[in-house]
C-alpha positions as CSV (number, residue, x, y, z in Angstrom):
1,X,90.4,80.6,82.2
2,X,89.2,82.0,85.3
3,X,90.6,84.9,87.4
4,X,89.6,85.7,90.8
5,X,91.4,88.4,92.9
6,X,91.2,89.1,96.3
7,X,93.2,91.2,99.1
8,X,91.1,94.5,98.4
9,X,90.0,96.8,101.3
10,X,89.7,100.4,103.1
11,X,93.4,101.4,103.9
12,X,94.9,104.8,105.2
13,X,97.6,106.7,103.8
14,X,101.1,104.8,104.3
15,X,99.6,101.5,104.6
16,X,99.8,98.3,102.8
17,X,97.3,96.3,100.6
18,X,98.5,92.7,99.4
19,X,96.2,91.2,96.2
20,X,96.3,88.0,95.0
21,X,94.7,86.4,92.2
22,X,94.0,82.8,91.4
23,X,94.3,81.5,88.2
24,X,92.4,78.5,86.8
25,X,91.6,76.5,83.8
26,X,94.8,76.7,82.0
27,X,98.9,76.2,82.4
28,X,99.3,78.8,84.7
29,X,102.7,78.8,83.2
30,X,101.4,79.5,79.8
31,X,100.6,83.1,80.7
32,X,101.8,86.2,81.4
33,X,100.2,88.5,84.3
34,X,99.0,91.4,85.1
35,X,97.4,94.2,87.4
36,X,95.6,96.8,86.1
37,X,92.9,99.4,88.0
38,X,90.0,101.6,87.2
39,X,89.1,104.8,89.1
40,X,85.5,106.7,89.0
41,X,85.3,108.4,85.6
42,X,88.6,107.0,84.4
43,X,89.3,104.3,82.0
44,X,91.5,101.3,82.8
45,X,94.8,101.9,83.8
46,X,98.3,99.5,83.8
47,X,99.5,99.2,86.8
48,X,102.1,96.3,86.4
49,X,103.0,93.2,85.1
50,X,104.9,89.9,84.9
51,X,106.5,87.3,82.7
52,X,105.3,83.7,82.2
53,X,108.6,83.0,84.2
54,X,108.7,85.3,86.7
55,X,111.6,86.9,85.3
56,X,111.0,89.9,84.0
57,X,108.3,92.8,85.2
58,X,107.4,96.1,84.9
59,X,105.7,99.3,86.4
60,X,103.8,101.8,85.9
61,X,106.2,105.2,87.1
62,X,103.0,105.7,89.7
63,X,103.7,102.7,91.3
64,X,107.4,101.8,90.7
65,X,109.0,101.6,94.2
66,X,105.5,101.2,96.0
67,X,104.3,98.3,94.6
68,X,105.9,94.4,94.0
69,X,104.4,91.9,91.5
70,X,104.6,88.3,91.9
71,X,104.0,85.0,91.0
72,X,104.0,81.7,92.6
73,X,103.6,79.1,89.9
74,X,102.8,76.2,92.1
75,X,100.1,77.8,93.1
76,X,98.5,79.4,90.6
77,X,98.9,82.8,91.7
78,X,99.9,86.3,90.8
79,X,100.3,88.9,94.2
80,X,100.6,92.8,94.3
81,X,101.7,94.0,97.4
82,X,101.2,97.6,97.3
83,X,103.3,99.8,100.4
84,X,102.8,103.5,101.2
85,X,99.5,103.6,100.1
86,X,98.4,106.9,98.7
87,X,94.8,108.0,98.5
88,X,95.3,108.2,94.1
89,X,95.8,104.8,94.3
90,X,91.9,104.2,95.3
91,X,91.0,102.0,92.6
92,X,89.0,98.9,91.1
93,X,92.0,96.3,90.5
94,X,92.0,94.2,88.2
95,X,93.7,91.1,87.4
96,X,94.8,90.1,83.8
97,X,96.2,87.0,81.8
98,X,98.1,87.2,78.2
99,X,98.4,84.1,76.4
100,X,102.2,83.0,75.7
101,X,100.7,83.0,72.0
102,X,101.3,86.6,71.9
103,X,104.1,88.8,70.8
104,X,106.7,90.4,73.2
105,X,106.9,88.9,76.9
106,X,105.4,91.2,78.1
107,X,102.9,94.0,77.4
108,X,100.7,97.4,79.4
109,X,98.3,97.7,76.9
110,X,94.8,96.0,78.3
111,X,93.8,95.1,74.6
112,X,96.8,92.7,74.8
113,X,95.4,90.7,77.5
114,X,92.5,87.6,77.1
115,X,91.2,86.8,80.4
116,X,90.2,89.4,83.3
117,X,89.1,88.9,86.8
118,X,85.8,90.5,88.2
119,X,87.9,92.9,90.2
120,X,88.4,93.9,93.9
121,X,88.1,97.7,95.4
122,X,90.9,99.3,97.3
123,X,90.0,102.6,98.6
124,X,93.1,104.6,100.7
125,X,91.3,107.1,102.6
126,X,93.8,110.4,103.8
């Protein structure tokens, strides 16, 4: 399985980032997604995820009213638009898959996760 985000960038405070990450490989349907994101010095944080479905997600409290995940199964593809930007949200982010052979639809802890993307920076400058 192969992940490969995109969408990153340099954006002011208030602004709005979309990422997108295609899946390949696998039944996209088979997994359950998420974003996660890595700072300078920090180790890798949950940001959000969602269900093989589509039907269920969840947030990190950082994030929750900020940020939307999504999926578009016919496309193999899992978005994060991120609004009102904030310059703590400057971050590596990553996008993650979890097999449907796992317990619990859905899950924040990384080690939970199989596949990763290479990552994409988003830097929100003040």
């Amino acid at each position: 399985v192969q992940l490969v985000e995109s969408g990153g960038g340099l954006v002011q405070a208030g602004g709005s980032l979309r990422l997108s990450c295609v899946v390949s490989g696998r039944t996209f349907e088979d997994y359950a997604l998420g974003w996660f994101r890595q700072a300078p010095g920090k180790g890798r944080e949950f940001v959000a995820t969602i269900s093989r479905s589509g039907g269920a997600s969840y947030y990190t409290d950082a994030v929750k009213g900020r940020f939307t995940i999504s999926r578009e199964n016919a496309k193999n593809t899992v978005h994060l638009q991120m609004d009102s930007l904030k310059p703590e949200d400057s971050a590596v982010y990553y996008c993650a898959a979890r097999n449907r052979r796992r317990l619990g639809v859905i899950s924040t802890l990384p080690s939970e996760y199989d596949y990763w993307g290479q990552g994409t920076q988003v830097t929100v400058s003040s």
